[in-house]
C-alpha positions in Angstrom: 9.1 41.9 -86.3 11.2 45.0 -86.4 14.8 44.7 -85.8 14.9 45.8 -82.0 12.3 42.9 -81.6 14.4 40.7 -82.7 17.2 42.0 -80.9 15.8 41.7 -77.9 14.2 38.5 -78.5 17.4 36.9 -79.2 19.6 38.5 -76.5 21.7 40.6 -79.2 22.1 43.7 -79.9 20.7 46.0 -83.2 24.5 46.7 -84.4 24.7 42.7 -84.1 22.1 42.0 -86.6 22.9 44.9 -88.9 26.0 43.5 -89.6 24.9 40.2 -90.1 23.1 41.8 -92.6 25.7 44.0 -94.0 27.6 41.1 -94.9 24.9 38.9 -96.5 24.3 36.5 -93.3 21.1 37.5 -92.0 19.4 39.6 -94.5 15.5 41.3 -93.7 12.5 39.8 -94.9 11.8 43.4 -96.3 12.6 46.7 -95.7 10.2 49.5 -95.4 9.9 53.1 -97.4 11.0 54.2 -93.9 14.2 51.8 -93.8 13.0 49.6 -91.2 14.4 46.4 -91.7 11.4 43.5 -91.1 12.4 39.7 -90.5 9.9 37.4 -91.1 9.5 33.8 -89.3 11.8 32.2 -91.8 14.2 35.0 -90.9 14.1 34.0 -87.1 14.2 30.6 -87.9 17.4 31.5 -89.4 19.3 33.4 -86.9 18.8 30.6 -84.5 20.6 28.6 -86.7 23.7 31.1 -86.7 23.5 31.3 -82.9 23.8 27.6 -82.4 26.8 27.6 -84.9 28.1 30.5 -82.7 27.9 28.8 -80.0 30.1 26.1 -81.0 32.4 28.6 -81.8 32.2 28.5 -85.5 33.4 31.8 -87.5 30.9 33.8 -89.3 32.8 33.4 -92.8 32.2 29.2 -92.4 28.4 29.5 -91.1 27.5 31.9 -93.8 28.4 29.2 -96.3 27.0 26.4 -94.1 24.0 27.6 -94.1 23.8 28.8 -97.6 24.6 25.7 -98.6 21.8 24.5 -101.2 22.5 21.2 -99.5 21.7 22.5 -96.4 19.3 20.4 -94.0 18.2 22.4 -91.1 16.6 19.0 -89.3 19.8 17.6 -89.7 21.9 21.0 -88.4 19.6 20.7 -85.3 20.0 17.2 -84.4 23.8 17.7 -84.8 24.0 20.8 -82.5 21.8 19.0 -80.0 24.4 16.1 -79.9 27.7 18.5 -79.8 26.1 20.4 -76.7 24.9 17.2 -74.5 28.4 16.2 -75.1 29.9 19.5 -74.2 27.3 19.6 -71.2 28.8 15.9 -70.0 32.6 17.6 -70.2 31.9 20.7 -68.5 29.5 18.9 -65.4 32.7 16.5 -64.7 35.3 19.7 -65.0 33.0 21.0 -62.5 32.7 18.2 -60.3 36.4 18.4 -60.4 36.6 21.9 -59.5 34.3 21.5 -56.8 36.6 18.7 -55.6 39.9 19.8 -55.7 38.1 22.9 -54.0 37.8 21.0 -50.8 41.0 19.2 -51.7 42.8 22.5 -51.1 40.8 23.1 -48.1 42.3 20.5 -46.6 38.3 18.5 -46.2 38.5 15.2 -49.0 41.6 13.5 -50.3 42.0 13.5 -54.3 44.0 11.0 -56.6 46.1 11.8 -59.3 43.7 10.2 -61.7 40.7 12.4 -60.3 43.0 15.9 -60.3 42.7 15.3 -63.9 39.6 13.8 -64.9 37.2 16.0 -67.0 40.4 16.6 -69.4 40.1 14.7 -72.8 42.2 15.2 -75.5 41.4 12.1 -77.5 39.4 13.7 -79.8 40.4 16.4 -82.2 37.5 19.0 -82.8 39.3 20.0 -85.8 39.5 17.1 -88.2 37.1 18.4 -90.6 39.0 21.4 -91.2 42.2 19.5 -91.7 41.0 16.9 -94.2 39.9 20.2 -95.7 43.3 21.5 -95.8 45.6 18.9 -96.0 43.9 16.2 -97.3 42.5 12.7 -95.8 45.9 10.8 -96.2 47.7 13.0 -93.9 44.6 13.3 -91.4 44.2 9.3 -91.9 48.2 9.2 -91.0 48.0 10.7 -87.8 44.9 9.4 -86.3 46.8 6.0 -87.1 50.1 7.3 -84.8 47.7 8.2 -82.1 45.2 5.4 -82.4 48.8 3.0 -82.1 49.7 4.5 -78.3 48.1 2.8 -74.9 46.1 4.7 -72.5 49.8 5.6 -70.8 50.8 7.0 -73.9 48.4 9.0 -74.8 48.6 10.9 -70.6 52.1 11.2 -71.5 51.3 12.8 -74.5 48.7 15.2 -73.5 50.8 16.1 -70.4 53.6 17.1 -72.7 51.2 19.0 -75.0 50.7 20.7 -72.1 53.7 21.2 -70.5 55.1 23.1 -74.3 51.9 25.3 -74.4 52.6 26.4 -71.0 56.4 27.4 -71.7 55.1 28.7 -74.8 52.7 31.1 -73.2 55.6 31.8 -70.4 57.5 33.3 -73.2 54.6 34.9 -75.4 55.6 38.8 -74.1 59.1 38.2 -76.4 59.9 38.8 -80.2 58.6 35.7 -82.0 61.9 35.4 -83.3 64.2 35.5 -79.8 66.1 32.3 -79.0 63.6 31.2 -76.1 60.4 31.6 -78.4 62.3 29.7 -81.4 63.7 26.7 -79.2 59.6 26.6 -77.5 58.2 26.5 -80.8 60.8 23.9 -81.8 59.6 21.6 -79.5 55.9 21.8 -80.8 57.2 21.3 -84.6 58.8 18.1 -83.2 55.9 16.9 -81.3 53.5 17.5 -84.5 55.5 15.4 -86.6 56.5 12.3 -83.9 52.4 11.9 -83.4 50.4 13.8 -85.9 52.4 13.2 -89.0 54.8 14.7 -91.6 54.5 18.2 -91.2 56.2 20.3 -93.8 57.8 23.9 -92.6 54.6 25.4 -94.9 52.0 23.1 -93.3 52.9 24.2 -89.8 53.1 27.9 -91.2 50.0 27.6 -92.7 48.8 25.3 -89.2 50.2 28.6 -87.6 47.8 30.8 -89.3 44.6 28.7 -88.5 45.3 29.1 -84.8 44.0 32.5 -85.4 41.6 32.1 -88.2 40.0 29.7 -86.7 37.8 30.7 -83.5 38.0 27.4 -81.9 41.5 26.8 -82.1 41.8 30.5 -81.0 39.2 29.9 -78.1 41.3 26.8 -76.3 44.7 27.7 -77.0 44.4 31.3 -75.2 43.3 29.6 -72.4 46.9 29.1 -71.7 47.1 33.0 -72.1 46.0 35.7 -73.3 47.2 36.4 -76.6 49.4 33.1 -77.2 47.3 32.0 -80.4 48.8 34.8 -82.3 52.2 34.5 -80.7 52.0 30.8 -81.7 51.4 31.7 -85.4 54.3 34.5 -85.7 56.5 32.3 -84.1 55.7 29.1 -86.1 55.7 31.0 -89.5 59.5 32.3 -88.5 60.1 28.6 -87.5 58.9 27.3 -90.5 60.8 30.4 -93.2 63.9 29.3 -91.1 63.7 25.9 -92.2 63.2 26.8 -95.7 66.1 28.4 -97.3 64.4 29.6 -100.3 61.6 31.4 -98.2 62.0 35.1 -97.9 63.6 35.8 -94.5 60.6 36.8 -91.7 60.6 40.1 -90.9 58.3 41.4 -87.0 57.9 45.1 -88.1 
């Protein structure tokens, strides 16, 4: 198949799949005298692959070496995104049978308990362990899924309504300098948090934690759903946080 074929096949467009081949993700099966790039089956096979890894909102750098991976086991990738998307199918039909609820809640036609105003949300379970244990290593992972896995049901709604209530003053404040009082004292609160629940977080691991809110497409992805923008005013105001606490760093500097 020629490359608007595929294109249109896969609900993407030409410049899509010429810079997955530009960067070595998705290269042609062949290309012709005449430049046309040709994918073969294998090729197709492939970029469905780097769709469902898309999908679940992984960045191109980390499927690139997933699935160049010698180690690599399609089968296996399948069965794994097939399990990741029934779950996120369960979350999303309760969210919306909580939408559609509190929708007739606000119209004044059903009643609606505290418990159900909430329910769809679940924070027990952190996406982003992998990368962590990647990072950090397993004994500071291990650490704070033992703080968490220690607090009651109550504890852990207190918990995410507090991670809440922060990211929501931190996105009230995310139009400021990084490095004004208001943004300092809000990313204060989430350095404190981070180390009474998740573990002993260095000023250079919550710089570096900082930076991954962007790097990372996923993190990116659910905290900008608090606003527009607030992942990267997270990480400039988390890596001025974090030189503050750390006389010897170099002093940070917004221009």
């Amino acid at each position: 198949m020629r490359i608007k074929e595929v294109a249109d096949l896969a609900g993407i467009s030409v410049r899509t799949l010429r810079y997955y081949d530009q960067i070595g993700l998705l290269k042609p099966d062949r290309v012709t005298e005449s430049g046309y790039r040709i994918y073969s089956e294998e090729n197709l096979e492939t970029l469905q692959q780097i769709l469902f890894f898309r999908e679940l909102g992984f960045p191109l750098k980390k499927i690139k070496e997933i699935i160049q991976n010698p180690s690599f086991d399609r089968l296996e990738a399948l069965e794994l995104h097939r399990k990741y998307l029934l779950e996120k199918k369960r979350r999303i039909d309760q969210m919306l049978r909580t939408v559609d609820k509190t929708i007739k809640y606000m119209k004044g036609e059903t009643t609606m308990t505290r418990e159900e105003k909430f329910s769809g949300f679940d924070f027990s379970e952190n996406p982003y362990e992998k990368e962590a244990r990647e990072r950090w290593g397993d004994a500071a992972v291990d650490e704070a899924n033992r703080r968490i896995g220690e607090l009651n049901e109550e504890q852990k709604q207190v918990l995410q309504e507090e991670m809440g209530e922060i990211y929501r003053n931190l996105a009230a404040c995310r139009h400021l300098p990084p490095d004004s009082e208001e943004a300092q004292e809000a990313i204060g609160k989430w350095y404190e948090l981070l180390n009474r629940h998740f573990g002993n977080y260095s000023p250079e691991m919550f710089k570096n934690l900082g930076q991954m809110y962007v790097e990372d497409s996923r993190f990116k992805k659910n905290i900008d759903r608090f606003g527009d923008g607030l992942a990267a005013f997270m990480r400039d105001a988390m890596a001025v946080f974090a030189d503050r606490q750390n006389p010897s760093a170099e002093k940070h500097s917004t221009a």
